[in-house]
C-alpha positions as CSV (number, residue, x, y, z in Angstrom):
1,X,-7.9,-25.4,7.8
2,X,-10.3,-24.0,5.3
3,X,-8.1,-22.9,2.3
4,X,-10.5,-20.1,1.1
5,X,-10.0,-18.2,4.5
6,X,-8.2,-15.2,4.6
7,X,-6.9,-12.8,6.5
8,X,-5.0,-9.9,5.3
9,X,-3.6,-6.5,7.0
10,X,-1.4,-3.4,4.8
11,X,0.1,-0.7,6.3
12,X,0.1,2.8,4.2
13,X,2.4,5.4,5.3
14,X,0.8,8.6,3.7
15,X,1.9,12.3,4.2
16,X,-1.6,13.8,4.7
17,X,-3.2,14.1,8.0
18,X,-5.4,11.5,9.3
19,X,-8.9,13.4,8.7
20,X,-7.9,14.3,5.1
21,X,-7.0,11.0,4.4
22,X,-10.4,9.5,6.5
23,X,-12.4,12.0,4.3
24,X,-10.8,10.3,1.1
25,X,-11.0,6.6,2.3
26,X,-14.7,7.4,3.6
27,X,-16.2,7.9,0.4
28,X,-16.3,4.5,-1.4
29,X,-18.0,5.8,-4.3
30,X,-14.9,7.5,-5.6
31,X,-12.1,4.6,-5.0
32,X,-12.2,3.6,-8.6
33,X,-10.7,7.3,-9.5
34,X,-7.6,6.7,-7.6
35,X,-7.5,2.9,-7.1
36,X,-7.3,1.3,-10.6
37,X,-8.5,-2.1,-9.3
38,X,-11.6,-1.0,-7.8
39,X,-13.1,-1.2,-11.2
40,X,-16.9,0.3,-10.1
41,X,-19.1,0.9,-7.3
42,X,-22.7,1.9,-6.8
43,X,-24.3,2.9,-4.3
44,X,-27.2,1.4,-2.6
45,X,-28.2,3.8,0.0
46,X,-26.0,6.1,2.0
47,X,-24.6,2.6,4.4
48,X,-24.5,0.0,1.1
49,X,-23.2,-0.2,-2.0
50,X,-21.9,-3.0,-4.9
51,X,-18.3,-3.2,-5.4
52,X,-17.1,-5.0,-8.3
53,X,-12.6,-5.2,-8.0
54,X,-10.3,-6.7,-10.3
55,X,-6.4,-7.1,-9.7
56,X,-4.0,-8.9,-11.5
57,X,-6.0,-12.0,-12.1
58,X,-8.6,-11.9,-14.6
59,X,-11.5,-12.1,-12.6
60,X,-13.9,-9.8,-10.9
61,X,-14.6,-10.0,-7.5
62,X,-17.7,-8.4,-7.2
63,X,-19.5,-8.5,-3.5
64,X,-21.8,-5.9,-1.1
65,X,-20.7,-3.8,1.1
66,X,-22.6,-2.2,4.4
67,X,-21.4,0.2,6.6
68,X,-20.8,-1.7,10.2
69,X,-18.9,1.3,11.8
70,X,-18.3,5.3,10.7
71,X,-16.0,6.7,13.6
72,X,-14.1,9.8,12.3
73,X,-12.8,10.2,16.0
74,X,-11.4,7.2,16.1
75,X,-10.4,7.1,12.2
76,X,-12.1,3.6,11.8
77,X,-14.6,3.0,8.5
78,X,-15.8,-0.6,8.8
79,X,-18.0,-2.5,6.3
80,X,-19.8,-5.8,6.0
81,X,-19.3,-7.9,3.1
82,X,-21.5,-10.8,1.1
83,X,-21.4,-12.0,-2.3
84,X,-18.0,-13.3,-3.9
85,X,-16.1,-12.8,-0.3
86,X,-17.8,-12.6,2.8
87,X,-16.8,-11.3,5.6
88,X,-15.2,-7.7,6.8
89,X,-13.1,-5.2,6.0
90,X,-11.4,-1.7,8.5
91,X,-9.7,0.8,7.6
92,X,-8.4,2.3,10.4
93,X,-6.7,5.8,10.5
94,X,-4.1,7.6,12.9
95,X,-1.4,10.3,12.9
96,X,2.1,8.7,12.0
97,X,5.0,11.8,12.2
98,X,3.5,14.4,10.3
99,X,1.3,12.3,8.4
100,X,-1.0,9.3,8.7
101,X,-0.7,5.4,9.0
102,X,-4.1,3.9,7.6
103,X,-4.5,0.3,8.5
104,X,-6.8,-1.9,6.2
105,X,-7.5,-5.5,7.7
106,X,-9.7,-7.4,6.1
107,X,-11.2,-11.6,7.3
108,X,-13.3,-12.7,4.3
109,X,-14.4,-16.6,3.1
110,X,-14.3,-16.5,-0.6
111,X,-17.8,-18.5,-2.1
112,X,-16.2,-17.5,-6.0
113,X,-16.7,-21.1,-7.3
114,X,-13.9,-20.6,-9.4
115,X,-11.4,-19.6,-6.3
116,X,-13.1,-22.3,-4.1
117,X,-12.2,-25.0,-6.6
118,X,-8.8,-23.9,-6.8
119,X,-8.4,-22.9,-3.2
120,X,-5.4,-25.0,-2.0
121,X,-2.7,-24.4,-4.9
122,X,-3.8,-21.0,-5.9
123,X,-3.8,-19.3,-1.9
124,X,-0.1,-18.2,-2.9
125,X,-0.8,-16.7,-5.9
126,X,-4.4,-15.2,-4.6
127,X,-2.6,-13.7,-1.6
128,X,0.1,-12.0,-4.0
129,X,-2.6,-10.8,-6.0
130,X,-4.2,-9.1,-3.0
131,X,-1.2,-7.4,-2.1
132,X,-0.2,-6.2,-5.4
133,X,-3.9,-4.7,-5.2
134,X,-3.3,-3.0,-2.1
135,X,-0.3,-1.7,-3.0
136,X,-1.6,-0.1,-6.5
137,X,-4.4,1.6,-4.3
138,X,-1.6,3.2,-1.3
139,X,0.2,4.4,-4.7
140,X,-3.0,5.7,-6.3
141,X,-4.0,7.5,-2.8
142,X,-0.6,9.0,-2.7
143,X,-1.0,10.5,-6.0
144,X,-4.6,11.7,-5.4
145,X,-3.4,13.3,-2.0
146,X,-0.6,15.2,-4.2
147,X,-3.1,16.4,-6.3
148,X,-2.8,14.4,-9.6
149,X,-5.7,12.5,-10.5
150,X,-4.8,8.7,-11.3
151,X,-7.3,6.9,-13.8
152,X,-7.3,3.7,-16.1
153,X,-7.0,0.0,-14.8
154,X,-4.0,-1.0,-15.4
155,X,-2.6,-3.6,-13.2
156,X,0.0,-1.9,-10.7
């Protein structure tokens, strides 16, 4: 088993429809106004951009992304990775009741020397610090959706 594998999937129940909450999750450039651990990103071009994220842990992750797939029919926004993880990422959107469920999954190998070197006793505590990251960013969207506007970094 290689221990710097992962694979990860979240589920976020959100009371928007599906294209309003695509139209959010589309444009990358403006996570880090609702998602305190998406710390920056600049763009590239209109397909690539650096993203530098920070969660619980203190370290950045900081990595490339390119646009693979842009779908709004399907809901699905899929990117590329390189850098500190390789690999890729999907969100993938759909109507749940009278809102949306949008599914992130995500395959990287992590190449952090740092996280490599502690691969094997830390993979509990960098999953955990994955999900606490995802779940900071569902409760950011939900607050951007309602209309309040979440800033700071703060660990969630």
């Amino acid at each position: 088993m290689d221990w710097s594998h992962y694979r990860f999937r979240s589920l976020w129940v959100l009371p928007a429809p599906p294209a309003a909450v695509y139209d959010l999750l589309e444009q990358a450039e403006d996570y880090p106004r609702w998602w305190p651990q998406v710390r920056e990103v600049t763009k590239l071009s209109d397909t690539t951009g650096v993203i530098t994220i920070r969660s619980v842990l203190p370290y950045d992750m900081v990595f490339t992304a390119r646009e693979v797939r842009r779908d709004r029919e399907g809901g699905v926004l899929e990117i590329a990775m390189s850098g500190d993880i390789d690999g890729w990422a999907r969100w993938t959107v759909t109507p749940r009741g009278g809102g949306s469920l949008a599914r992130y999954d995500q395959v990287v190998d992590v190449n952090k020397p740092l996280l490599r070197r502690f691969a094997v006793p830390g993979r509990p505590v960098f999953r955990a610090n994955h999900w606490l990251m995802m779940r900071a960013g569902r409760r950011g969207l939900m607050a951007y959706l309602a209309g309040g506007r979440r800033s700071g970094h703060q660990a969630d």
